[in-house]
C-alpha positions in Angstrom: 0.0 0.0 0.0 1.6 2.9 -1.7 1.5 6.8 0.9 -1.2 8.0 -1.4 -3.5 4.9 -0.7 -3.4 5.0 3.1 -4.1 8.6 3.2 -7.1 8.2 1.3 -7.8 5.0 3.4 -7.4 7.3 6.6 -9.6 10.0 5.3 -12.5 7.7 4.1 -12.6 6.0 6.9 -12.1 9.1 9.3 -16.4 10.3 9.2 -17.1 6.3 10.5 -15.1 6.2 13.3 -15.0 9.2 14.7 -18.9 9.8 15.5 -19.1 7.4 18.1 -18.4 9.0 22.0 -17.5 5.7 22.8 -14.8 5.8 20.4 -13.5 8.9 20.7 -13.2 8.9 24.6 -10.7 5.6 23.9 -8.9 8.0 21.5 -8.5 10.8 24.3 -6.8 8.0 26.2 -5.2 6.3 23.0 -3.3 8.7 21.4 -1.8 10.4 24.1 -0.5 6.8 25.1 1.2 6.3 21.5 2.7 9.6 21.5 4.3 9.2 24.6 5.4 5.4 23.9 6.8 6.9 21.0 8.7 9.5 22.3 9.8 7.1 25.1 11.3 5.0 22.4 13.3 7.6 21.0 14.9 8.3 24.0 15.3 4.7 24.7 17.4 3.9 21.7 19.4 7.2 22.8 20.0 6.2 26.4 20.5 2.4 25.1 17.8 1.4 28.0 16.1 -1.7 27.2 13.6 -1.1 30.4 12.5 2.1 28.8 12.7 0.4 25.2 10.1 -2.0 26.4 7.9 0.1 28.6 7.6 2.6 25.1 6.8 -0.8 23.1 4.2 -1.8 25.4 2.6 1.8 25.5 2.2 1.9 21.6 1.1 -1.6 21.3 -1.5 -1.1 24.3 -2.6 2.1 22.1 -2.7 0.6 19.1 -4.9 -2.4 20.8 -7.2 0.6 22.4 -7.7 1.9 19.0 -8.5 -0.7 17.1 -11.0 -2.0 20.0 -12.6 1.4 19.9 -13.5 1.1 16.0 -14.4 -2.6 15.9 -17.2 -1.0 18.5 -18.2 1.1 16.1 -18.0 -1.8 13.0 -20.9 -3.4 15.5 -22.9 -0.4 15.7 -23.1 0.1 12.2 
């Protein structure tokens, strides 16, 4: 899947899943959780700390799971 395709992806997809509340409380929770496991894995790889390199890897893939939860909630609504 070339850049252009998952934009477009993204964006057609963006008016679903972001009507339901349910959803977008898991996002206010979600994304602030990726952003800081992501940041925390940048400073992981520059501290060489593989306690912080797996605390960052288990915030973005406990965000990624909250995410994808919150819109399979709305693929049963619909």
């Amino acid at each position: 899947m070339g850049i252009g395709e998952l934009l477009r992806w993204q964006w057609e997809g963006y008016p679903k899943y972001h009507q339901s509340r349910a959803n977008l409380l898991i996002h206010i929770v979600a994304v602030p959780l990726f952003l800081l496991g992501t940041v925390a894995l940048v400073v992981a790889v520059v501290r060489l700390s593989l306690v912080l390199l797996a605390v960052a890897i288990g915030c973005i893939v406990v965000a990624v799971a909250l995410q994808g939860r919150g819109h399979r909630l709305v693929d049963c609504n619909t």
